[in-house]
FIKOL-726749 format. One record per residue (C-alpha): residue number from 1; x, y, z; residue in one letter. Coordinates in nm, 3 decimals. Layout:
# residues N
<pt NUM, <X, Y, Z>, 'A'>
...
***
This chain:
# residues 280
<pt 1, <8.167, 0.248, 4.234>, 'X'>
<pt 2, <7.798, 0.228, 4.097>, 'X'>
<pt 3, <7.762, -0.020, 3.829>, 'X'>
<pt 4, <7.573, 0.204, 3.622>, 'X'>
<pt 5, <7.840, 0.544, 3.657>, 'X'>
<pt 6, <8.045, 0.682, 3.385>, 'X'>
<pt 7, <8.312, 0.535, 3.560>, 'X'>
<pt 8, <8.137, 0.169, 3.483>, 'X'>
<pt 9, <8.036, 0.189, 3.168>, 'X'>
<pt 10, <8.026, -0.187, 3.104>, 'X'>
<pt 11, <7.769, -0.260, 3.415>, 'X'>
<pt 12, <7.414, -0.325, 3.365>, 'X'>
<pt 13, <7.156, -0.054, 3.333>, 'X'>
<pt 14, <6.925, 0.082, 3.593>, 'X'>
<pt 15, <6.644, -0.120, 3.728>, 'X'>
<pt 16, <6.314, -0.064, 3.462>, 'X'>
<pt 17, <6.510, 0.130, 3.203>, 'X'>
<pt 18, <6.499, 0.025, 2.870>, 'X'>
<pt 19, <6.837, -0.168, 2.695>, 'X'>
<pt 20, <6.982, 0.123, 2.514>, 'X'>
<pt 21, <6.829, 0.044, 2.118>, 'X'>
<pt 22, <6.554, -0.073, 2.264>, 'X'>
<pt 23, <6.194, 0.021, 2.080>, 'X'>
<pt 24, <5.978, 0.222, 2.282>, 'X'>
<pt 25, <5.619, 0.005, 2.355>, 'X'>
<pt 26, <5.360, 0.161, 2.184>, 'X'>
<pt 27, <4.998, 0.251, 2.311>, 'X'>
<pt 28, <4.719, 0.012, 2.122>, 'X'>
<pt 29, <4.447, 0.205, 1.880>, 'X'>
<pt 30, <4.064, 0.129, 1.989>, 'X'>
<pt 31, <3.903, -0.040, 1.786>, 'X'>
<pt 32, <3.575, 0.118, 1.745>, 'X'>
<pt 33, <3.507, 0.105, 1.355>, 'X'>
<pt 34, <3.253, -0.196, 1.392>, 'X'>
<pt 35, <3.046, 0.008, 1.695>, 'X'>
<pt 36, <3.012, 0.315, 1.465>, 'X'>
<pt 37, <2.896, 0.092, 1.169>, 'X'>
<pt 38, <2.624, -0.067, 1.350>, 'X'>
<pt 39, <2.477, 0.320, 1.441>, 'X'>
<pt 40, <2.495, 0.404, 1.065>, 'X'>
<pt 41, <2.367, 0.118, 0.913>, 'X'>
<pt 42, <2.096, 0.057, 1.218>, 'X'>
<pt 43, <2.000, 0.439, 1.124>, 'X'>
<pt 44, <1.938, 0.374, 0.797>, 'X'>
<pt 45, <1.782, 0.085, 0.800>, 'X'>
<pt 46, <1.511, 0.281, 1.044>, 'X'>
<pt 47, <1.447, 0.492, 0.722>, 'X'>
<pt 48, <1.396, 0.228, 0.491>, 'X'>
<pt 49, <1.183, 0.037, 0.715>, 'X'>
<pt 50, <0.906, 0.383, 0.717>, 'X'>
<pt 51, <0.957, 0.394, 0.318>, 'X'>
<pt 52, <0.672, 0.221, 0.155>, 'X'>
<pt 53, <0.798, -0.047, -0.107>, 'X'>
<pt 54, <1.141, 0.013, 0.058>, 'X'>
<pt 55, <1.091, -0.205, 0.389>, 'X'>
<pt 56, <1.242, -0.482, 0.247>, 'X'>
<pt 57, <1.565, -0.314, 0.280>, 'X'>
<pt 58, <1.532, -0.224, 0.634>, 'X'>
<pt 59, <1.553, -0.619, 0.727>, 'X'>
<pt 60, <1.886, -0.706, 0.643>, 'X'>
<pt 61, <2.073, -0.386, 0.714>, 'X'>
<pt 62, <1.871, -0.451, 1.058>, 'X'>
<pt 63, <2.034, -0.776, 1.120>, 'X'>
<pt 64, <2.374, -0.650, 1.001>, 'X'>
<pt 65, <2.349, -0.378, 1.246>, 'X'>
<pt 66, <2.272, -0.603, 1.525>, 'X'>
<pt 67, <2.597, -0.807, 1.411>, 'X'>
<pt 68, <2.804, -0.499, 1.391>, 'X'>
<pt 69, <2.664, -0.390, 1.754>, 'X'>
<pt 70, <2.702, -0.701, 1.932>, 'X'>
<pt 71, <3.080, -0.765, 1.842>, 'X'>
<pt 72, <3.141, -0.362, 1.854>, 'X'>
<pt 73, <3.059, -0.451, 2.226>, 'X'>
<pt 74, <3.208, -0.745, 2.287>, 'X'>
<pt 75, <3.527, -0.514, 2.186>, 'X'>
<pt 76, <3.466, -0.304, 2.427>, 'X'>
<pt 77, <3.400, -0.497, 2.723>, 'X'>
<pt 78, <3.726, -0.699, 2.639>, 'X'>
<pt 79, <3.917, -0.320, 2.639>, 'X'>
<pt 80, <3.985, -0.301, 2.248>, 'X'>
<pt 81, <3.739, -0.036, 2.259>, 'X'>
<pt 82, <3.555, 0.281, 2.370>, 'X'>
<pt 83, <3.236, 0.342, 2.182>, 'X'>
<pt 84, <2.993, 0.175, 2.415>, 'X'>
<pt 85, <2.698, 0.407, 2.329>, 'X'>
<pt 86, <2.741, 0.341, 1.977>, 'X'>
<pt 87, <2.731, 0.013, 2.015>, 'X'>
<pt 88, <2.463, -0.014, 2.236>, 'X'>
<pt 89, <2.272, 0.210, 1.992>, 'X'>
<pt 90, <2.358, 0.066, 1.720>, 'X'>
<pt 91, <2.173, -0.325, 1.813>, 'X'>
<pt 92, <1.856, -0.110, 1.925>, 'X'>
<pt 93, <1.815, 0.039, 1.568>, 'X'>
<pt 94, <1.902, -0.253, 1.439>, 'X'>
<pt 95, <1.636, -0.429, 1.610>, 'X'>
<pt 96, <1.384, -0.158, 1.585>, 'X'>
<pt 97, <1.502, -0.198, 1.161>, 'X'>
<pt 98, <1.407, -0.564, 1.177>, 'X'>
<pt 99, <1.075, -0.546, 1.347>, 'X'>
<pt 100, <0.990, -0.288, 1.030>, 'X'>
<pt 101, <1.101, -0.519, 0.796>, 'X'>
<pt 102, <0.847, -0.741, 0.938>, 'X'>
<pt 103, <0.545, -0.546, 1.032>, 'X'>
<pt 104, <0.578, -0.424, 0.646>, 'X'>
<pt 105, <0.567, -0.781, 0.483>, 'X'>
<pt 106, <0.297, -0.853, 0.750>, 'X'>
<pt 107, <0.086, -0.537, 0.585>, 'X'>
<pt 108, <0.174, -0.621, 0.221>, 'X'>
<pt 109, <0.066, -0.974, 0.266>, 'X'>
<pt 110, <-0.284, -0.851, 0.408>, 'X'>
<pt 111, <-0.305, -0.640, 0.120>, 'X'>
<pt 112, <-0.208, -0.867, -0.156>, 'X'>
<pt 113, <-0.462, -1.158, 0.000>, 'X'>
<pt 114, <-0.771, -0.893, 0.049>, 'X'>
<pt 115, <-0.686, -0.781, -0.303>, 'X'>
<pt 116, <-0.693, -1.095, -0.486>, 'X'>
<pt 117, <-1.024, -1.156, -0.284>, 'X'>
<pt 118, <-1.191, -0.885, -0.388>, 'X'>
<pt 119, <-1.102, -1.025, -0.763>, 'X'>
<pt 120, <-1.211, -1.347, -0.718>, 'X'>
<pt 121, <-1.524, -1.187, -0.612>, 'X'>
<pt 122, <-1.621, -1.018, -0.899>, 'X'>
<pt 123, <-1.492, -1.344, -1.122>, 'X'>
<pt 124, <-1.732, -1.531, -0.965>, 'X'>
<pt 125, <-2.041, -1.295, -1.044>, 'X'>
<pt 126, <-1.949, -1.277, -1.404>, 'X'>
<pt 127, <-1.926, -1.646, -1.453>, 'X'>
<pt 128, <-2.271, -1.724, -1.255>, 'X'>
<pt 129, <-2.471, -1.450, -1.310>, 'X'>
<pt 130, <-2.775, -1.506, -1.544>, 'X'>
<pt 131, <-2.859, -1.203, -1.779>, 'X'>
<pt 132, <-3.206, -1.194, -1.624>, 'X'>
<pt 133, <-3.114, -1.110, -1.303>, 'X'>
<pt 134, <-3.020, -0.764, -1.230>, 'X'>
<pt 135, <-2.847, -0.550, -0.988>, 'X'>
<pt 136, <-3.042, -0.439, -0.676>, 'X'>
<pt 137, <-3.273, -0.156, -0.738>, 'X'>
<pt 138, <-3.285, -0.237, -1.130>, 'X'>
<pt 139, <-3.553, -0.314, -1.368>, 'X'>
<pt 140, <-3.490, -0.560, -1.627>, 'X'>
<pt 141, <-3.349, -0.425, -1.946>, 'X'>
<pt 142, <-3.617, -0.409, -2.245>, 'X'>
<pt 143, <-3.549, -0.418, -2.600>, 'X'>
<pt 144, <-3.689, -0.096, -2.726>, 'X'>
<pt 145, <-3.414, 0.093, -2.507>, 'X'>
<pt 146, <-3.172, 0.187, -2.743>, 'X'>
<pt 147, <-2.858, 0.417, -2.618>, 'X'>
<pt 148, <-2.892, 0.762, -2.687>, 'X'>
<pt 149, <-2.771, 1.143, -2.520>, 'X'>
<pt 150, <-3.117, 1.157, -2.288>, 'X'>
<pt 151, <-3.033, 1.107, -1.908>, 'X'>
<pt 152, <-3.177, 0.777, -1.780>, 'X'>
<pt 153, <-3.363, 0.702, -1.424>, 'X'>
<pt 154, <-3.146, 0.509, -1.208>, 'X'>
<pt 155, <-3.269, 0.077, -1.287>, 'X'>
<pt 156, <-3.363, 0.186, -1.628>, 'X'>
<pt 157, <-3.121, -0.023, -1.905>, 'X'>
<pt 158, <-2.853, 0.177, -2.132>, 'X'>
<pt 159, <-2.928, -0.052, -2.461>, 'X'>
<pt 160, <-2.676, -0.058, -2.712>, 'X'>
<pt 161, <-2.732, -0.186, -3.071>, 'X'>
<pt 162, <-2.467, -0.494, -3.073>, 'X'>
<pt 163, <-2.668, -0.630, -2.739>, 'X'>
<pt 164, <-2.449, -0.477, -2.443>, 'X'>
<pt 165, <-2.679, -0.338, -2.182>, 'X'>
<pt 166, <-2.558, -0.124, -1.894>, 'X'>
<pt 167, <-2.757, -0.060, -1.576>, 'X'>
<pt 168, <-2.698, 0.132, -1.270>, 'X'>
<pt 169, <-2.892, 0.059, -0.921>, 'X'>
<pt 170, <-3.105, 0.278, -0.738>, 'X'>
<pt 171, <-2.864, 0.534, -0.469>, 'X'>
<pt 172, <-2.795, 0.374, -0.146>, 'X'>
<pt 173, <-2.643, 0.560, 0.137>, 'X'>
<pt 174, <-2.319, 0.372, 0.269>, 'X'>
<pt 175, <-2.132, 0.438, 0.564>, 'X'>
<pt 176, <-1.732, 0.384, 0.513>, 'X'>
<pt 177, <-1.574, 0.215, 0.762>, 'X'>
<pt 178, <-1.236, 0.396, 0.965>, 'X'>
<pt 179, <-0.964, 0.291, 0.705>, 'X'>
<pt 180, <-1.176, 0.469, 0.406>, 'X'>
<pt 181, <-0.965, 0.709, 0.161>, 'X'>
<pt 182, <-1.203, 0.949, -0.083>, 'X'>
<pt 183, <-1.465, 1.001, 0.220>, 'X'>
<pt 184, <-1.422, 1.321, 0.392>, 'X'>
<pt 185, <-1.620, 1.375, 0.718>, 'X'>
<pt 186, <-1.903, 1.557, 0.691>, 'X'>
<pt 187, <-1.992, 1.473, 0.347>, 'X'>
<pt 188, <-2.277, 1.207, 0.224>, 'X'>
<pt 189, <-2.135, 0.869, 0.100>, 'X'>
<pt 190, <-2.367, 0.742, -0.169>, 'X'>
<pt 191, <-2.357, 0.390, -0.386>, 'X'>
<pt 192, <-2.501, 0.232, -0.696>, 'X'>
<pt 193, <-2.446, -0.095, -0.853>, 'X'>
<pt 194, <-2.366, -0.105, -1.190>, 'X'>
<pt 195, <-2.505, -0.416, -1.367>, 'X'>
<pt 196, <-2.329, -0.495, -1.762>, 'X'>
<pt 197, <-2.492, -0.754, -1.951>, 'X'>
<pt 198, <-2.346, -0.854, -2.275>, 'X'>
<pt 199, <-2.549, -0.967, -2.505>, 'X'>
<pt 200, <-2.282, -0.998, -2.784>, 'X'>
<pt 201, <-2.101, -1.320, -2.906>, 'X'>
<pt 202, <-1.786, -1.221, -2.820>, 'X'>
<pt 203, <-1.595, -1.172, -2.516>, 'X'>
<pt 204, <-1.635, -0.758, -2.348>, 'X'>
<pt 205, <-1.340, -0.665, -2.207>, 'X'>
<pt 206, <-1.525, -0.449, -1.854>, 'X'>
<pt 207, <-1.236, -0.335, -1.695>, 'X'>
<pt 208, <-1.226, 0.009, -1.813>, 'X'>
<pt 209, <-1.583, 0.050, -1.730>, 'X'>
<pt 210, <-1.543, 0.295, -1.428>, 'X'>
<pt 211, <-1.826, 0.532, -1.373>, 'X'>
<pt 212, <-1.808, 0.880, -1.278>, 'X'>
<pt 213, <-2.027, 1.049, -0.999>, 'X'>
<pt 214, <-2.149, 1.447, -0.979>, 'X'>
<pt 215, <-2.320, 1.622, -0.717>, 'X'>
<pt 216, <-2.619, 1.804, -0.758>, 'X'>
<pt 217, <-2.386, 2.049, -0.739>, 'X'>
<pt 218, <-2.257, 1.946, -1.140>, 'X'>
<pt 219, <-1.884, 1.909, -0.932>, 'X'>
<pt 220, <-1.747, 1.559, -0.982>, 'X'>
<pt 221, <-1.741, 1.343, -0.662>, 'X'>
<pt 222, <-1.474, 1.159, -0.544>, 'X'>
<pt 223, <-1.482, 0.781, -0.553>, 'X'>
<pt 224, <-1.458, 0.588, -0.196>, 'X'>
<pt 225, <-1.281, 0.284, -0.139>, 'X'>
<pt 226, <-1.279, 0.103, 0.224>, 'X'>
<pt 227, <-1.206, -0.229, 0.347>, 'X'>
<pt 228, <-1.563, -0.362, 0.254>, 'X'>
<pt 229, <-1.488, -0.292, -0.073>, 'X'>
<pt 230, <-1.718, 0.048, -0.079>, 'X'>
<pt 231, <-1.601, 0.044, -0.472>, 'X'>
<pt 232, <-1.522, -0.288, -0.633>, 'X'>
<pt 233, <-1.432, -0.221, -0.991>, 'X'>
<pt 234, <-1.503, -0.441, -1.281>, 'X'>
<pt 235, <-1.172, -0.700, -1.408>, 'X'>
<pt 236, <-1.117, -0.867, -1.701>, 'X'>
<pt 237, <-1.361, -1.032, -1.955>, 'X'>
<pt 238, <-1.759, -1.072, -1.945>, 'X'>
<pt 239, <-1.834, -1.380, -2.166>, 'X'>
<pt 240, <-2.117, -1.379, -2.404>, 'X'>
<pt 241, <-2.427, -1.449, -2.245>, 'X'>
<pt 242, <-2.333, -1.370, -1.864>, 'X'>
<pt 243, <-2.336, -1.058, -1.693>, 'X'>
<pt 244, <-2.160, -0.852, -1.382>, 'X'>
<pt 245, <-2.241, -0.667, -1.116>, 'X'>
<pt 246, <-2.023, -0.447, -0.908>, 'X'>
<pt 247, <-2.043, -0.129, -0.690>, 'X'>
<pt 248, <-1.867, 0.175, -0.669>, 'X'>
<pt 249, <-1.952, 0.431, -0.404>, 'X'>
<pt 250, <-1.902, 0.805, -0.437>, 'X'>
<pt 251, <-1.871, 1.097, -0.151>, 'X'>
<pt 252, <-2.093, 1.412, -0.215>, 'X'>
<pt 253, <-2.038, 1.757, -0.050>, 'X'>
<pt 254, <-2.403, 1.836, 0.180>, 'X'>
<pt 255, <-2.525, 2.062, -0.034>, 'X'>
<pt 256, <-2.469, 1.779, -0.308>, 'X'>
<pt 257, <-2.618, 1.477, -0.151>, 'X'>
<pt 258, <-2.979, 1.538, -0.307>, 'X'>
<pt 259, <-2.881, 1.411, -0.631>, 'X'>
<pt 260, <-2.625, 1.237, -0.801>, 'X'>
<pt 261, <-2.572, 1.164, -1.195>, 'X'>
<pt 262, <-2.391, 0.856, -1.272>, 'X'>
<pt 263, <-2.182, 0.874, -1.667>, 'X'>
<pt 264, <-2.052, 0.492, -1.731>, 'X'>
<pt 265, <-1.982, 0.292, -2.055>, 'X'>
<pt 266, <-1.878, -0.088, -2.072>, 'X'>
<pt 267, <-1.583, -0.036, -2.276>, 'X'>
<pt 268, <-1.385, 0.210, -2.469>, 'X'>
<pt 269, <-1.573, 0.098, -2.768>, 'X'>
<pt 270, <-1.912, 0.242, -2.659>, 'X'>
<pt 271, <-2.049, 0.545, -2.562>, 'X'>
<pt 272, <-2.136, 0.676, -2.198>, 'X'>
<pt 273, <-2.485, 0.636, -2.029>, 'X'>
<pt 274, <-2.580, 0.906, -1.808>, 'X'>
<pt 275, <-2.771, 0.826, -1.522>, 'X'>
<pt 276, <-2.965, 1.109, -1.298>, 'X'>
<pt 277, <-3.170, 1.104, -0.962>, 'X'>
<pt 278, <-3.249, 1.137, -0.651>, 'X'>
<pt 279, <-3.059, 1.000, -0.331>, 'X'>
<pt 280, <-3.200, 0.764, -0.068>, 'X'>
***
């Protein structure tokens, strides 16, 4: 009599079949939660990274994508999961999301240092300048100028009656360089330095002394700025005494370029000069 037959009820059960009660072994989920995490947050970290003042975001959600990648993979090889693409996908965006993050610090330092250059510049020609000396393609200021609505000639002085002076160089063609923004090709790039002598005995506050260029055309031309600093505006405070001297450069249309007028005032407290002329 089989052991296993109706008969038998008492004799062990068939070879490989479960005790009767017995749970059924269950099949194991794959763990792929930590793979798909890594493709999200490498994704948007790639985003971030080509976001201007939003970089620094793209650094650490970078390196938490190549986390999330590298053990989403290690689950996989070891069988606990399936996602292999996403894995895989996720470290390279993560990777691509850190080497943003850097090249954008790398640019914003750059930035930041040729900035505070460019100020240290200009300190430095207010504080050594002498009041006899002025800008390139400028006469010296006399006293019998006295401000009024008539244009000047470009090196004549814009006299004031409290002893502020303003005087703006001779045109000079310029030639941006390949990082320029206000130049469009084609058109005539054109500066002037603008000399401000204050002959008060109290600090001028220049930095709101930003001329304004025209065309022969009467339209207003845009204002350049390169690398060279094509346009170096004025900062701060001019002491009694000293002067500064600063360029800006301005981009005229062809059938512009013959003349320019130049409208500037050293402060909000005194009126604009107007400057007309030929170009070089």
């Amino acid at each position: 009599m089989p052991t296993n037959s109706p008969e038998n009820p008492w004799g062990p059960p068939p070879t490989g079949a479960p005790f009767p009660g017995m749970p059924q072994p269950l099949m194991q989920q794959p763990r792929n939660g930590l793979g798909v995490a890594a493709l999200v947050v490498g994704v948007v970290g790639v985003v971030f990274g080509f976001i201007y003042f939003m970089f620094w975001l793209s650094g650490p959600l970078g390196v938490l994508a190549l986390i999330f990648g590298i053990v989403g993979l290690g689950r996989v090889r070891k069988g606990q999961a399936t996602n292999k693409a996403m894995a895989i996908a996720g470290i390279a965006l993560g990777g691509v999301a850190t080497a943003l993050a850097v090249i954008g610090l790398v640019v914003t330092v750059l930035m930041v240092k040729n900035g505070t250059e460019g100020l240290k510049d200009i300190e430095n020609v207010e504080v050594t300048a002498s009041p006899t000396d002025p800008a390139d393609g400028a006469t010296s200021p006399s006293e019998d100028e006295a401000a009024d609505d008539k244009p000047l000639a470009f090196g004549k002085a814009m006299a004031y009656e409290d002893g502020v002076k303003v005087i703006v160089g001779k045109p000079a063609k310029y030639k941006p360089d390949e990082f320029s923004a206000g130049h469009k090709a084609g058109n005539t790039a054109v500066q002037v330095k603008v000399t401000i002598v204050n002959g008060t005995k109290k600090p001028l506050d220049i930095t709101l002394a930003l001329p304004t260029g025209k065309g022969g055309d009467g339209a207003e031309a845009e204002m350049v700025f390169d690398g060279h600093y094509a346009t170096k505006p004025f900062t701060g405070k001019l002491l009694p005494g000293k002067q500064a001297v600063s360029q800006f450069t301005f981009s005229l249309t062809p059938t512009a370029a013959k003349e320019l007028q130049v409208e500037v005032s050293p402060d909000m407290d005194h009126e604009d000069g107007i400057w007309v002329g030929p170009t070089k």
